[in-house]
N, CA, C and O atoms as a GROMACS GRO file, in nm:
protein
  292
    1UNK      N    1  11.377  12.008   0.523
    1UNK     CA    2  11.510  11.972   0.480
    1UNK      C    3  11.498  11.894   0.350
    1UNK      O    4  11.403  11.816   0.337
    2UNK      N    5  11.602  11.910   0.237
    2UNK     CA    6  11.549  11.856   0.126
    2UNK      C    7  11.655  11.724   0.141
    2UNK      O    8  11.755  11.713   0.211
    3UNK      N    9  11.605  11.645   0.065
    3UNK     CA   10  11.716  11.504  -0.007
    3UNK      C   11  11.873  11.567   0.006
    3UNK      O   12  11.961  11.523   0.080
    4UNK      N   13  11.881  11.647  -0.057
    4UNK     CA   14  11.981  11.694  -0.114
    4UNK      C   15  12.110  11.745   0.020
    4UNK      O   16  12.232  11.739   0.036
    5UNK      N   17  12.002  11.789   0.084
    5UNK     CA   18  12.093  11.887   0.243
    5UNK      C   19  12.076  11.757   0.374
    5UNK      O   20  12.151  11.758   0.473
    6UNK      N   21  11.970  11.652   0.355
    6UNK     CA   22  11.977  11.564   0.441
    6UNK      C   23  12.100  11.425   0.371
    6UNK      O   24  12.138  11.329   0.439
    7UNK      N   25  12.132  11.446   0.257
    7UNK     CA   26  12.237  11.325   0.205
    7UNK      C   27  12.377  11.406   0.304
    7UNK      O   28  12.437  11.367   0.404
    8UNK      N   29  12.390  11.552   0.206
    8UNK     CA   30  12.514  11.623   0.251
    8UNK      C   31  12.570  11.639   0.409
    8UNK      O   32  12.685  11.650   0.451
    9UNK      N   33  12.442  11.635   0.480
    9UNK     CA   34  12.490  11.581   0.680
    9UNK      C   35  12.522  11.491   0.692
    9UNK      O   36  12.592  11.465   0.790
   10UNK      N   37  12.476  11.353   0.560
   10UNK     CA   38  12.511  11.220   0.613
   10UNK      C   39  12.642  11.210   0.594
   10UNK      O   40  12.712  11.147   0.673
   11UNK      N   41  12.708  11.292   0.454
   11UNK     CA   42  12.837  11.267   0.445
   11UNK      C   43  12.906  11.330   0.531
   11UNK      O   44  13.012  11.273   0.555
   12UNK      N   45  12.889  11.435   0.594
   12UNK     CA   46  12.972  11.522   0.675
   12UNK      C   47  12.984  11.485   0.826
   12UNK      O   48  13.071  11.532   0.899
   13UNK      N   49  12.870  11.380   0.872
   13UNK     CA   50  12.887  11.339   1.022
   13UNK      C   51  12.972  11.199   0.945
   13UNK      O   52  13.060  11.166   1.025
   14UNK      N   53  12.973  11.157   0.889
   14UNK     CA   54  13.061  11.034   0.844
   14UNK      C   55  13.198  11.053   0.845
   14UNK      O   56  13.287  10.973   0.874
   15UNK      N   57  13.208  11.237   0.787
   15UNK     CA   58  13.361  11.270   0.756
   15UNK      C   59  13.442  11.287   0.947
   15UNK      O   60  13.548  11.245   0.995
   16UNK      N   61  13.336  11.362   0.999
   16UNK     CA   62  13.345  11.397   1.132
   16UNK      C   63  13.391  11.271   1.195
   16UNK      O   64  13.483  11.289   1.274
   17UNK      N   65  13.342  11.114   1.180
   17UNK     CA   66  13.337  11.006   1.261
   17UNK      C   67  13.459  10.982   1.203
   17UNK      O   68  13.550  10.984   1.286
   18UNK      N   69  13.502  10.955   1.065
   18UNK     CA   70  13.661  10.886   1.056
   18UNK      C   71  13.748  11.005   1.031
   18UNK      O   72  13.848  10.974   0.968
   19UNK      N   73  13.741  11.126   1.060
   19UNK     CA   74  13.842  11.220   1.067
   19UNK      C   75  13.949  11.217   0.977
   19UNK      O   76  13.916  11.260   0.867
   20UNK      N   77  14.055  11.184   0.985
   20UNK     CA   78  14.170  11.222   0.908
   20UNK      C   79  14.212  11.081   0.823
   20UNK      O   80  14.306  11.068   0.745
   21UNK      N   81  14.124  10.991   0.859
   21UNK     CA   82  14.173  10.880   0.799
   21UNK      C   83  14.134  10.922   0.624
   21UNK      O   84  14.062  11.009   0.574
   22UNK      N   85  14.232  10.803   0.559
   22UNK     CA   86  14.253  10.832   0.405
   22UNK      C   87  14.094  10.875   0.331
   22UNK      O   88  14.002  10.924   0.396
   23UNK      N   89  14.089  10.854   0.236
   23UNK     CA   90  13.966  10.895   0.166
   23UNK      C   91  13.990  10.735  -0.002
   23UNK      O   92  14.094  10.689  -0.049
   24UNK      N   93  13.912  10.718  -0.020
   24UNK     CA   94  13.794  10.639   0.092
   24UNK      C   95  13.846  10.588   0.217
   24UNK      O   96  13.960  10.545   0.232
   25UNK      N   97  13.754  10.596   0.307
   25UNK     CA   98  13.810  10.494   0.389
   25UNK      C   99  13.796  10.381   0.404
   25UNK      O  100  13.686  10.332   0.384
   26UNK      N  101  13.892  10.311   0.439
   26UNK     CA  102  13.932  10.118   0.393
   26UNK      C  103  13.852  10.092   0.543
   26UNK      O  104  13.856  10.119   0.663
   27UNK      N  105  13.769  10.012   0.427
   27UNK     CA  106  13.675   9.926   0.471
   27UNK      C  107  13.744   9.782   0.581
   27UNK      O  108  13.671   9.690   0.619
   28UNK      N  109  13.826   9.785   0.601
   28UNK     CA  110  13.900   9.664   0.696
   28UNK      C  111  14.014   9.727   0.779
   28UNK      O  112  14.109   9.657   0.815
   29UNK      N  113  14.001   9.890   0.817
   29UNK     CA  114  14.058   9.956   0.928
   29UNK      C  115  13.984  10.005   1.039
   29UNK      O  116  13.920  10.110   1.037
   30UNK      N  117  13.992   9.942   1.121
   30UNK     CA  118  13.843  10.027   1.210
   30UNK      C  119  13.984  10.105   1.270
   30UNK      O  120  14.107  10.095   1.265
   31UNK      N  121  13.828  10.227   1.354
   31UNK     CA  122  13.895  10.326   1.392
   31UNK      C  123  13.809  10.302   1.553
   31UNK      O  124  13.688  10.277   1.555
   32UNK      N  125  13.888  10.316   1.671
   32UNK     CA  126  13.833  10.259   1.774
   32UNK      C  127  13.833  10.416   1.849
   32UNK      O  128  13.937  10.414   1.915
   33UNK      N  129  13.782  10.520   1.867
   33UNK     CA  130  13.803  10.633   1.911
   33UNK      C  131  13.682  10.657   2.086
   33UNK      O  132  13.701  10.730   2.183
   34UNK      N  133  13.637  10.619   2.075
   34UNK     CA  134  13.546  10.609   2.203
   34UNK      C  135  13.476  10.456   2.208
   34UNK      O  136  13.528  10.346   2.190
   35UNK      N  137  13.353  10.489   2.237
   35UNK     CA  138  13.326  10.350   2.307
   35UNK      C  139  13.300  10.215   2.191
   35UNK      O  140  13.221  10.126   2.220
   36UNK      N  141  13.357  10.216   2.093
   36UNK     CA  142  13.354  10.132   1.984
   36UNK      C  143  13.319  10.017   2.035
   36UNK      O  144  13.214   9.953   2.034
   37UNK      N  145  13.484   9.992   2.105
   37UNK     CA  146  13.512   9.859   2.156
   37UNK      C  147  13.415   9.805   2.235
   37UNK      O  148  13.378   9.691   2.205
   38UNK      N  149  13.358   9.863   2.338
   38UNK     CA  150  13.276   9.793   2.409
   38UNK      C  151  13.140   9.758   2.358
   38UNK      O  152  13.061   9.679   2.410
   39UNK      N  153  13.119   9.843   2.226
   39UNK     CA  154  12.946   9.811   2.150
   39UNK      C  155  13.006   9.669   2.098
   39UNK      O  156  12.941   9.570   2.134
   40UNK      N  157  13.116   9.645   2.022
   40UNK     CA  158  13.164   9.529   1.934
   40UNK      C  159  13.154   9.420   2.044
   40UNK      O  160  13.064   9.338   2.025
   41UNK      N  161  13.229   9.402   2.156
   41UNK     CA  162  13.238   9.340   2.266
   41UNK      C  163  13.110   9.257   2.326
   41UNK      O  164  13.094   9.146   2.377
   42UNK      N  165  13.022   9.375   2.290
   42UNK     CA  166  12.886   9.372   2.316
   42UNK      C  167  12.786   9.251   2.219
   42UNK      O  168  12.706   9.165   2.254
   43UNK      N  169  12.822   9.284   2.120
   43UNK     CA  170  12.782   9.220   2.026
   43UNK      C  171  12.860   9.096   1.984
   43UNK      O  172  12.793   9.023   1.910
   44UNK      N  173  12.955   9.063   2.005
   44UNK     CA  174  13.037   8.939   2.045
   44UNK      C  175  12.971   8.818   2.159
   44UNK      O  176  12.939   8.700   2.147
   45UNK      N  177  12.968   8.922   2.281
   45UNK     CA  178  12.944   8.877   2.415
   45UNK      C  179  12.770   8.813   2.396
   45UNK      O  180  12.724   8.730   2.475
   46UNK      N  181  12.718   8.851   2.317
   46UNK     CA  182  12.539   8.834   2.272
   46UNK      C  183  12.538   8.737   2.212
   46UNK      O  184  12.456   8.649   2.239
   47UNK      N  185  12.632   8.722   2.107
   47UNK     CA  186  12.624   8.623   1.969
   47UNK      C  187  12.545   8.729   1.849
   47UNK      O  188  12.503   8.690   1.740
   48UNK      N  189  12.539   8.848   1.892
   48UNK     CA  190  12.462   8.943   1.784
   48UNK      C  191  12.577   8.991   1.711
   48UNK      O  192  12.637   9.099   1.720
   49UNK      N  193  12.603   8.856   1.611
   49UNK     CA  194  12.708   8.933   1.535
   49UNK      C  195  12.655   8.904   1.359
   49UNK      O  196  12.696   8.822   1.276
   50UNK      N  197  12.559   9.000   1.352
   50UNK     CA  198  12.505   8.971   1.164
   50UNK      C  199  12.452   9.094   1.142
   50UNK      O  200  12.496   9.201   1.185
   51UNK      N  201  12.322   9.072   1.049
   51UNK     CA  202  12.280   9.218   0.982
   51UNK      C  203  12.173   9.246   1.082
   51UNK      O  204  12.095   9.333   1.043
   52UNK      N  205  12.148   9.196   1.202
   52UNK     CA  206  12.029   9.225   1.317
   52UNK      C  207  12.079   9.241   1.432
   52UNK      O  208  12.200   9.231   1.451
   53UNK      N  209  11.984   9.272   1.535
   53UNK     CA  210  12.025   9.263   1.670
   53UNK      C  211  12.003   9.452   1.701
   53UNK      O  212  11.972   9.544   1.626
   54UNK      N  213  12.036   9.445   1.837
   54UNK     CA  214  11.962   9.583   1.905
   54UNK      C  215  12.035   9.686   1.872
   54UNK      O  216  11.977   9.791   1.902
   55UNK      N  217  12.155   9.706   1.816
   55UNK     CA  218  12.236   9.779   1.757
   55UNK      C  219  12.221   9.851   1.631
   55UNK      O  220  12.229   9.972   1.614
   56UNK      N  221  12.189   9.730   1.519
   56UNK     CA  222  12.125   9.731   1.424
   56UNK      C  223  12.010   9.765   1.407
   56UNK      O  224  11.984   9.821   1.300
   57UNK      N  225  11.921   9.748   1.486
   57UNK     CA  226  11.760   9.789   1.495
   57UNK      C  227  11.797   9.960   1.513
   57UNK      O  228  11.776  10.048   1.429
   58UNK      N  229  11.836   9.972   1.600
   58UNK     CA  230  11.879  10.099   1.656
   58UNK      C  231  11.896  10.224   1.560
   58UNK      O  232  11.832  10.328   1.548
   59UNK      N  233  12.015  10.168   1.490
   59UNK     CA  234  12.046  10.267   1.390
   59UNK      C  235  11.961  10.250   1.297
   59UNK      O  236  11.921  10.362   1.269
   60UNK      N  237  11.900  10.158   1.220
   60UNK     CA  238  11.775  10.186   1.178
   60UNK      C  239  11.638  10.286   1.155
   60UNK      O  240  11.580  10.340   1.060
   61UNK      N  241  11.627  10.274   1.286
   61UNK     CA  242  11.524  10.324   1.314
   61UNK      C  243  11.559  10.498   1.313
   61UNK      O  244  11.509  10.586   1.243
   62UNK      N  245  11.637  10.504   1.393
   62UNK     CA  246  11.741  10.609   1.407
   62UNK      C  247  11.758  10.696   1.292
   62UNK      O  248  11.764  10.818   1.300
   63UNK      N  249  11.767  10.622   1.169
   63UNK     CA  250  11.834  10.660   1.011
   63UNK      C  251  11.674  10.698   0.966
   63UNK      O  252  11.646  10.813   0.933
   64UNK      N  253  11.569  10.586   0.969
   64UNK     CA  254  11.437  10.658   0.947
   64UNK      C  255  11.383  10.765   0.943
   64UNK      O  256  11.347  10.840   0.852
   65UNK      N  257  11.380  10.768   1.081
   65UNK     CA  258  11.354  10.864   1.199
   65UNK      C  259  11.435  11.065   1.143
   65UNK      O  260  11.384  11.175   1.122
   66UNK      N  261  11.545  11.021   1.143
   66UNK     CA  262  11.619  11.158   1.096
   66UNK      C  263  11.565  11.179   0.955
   66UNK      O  264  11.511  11.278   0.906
   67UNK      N  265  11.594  11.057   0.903
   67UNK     CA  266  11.528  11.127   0.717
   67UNK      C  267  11.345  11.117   0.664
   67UNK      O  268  11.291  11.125   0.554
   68UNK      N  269  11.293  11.099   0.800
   68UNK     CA  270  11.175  11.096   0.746
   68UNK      C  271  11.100  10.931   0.628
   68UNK      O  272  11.007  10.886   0.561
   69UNK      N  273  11.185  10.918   0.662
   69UNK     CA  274  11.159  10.732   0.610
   69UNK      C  275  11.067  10.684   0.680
   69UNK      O  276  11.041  10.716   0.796
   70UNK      N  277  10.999  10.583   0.599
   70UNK     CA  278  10.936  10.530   0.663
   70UNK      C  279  10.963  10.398   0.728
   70UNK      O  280  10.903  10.357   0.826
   71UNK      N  281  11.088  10.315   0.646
   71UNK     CA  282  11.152  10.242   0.691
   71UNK      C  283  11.258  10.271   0.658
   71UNK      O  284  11.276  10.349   0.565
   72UNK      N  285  11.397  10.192   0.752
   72UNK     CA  286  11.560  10.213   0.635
   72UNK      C  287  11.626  10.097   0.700
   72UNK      O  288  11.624  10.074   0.821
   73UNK      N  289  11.678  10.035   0.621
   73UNK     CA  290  11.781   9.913   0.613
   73UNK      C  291  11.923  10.003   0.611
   73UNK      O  292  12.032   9.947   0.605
   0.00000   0.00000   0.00000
């Protein structure tokens, strides 16, 4: 998979996740469509509320992992 076709999935599962909302989408509308609430809740309920925590690690690794990174912030 090149750079090029692994950027273009990132935008298209992004488009998939906020659906019909405007373009860009505003950064201070969440969109609560499945289990949002309870990851946020989650991370409330922890005190894991910054740029870390098991959520964050998660997708991380996750984002690596799919693009062949060796690390990703």
């Amino acid at each position: 998979m090149t750079q090029d076709t692994i950027t273009q999935h990132i935008v298209e599962t992004v488009g998939r996740v906020i659906g019909d909302a405007p373009r860009p989408a505003p950064l201070h509308t969440p969109t609560f469509a499945g289990k949002e609430w309870d990851y946020v809740k989650e991370c409330i309920d922890t005190g894991w509320v910054s740029s870390v925590g098991a959520y964050v690690n998660r997708f991380e690794e996750d984002l690596a992992r799919y693009t062949g990174a060796k690390h990703a912030i």
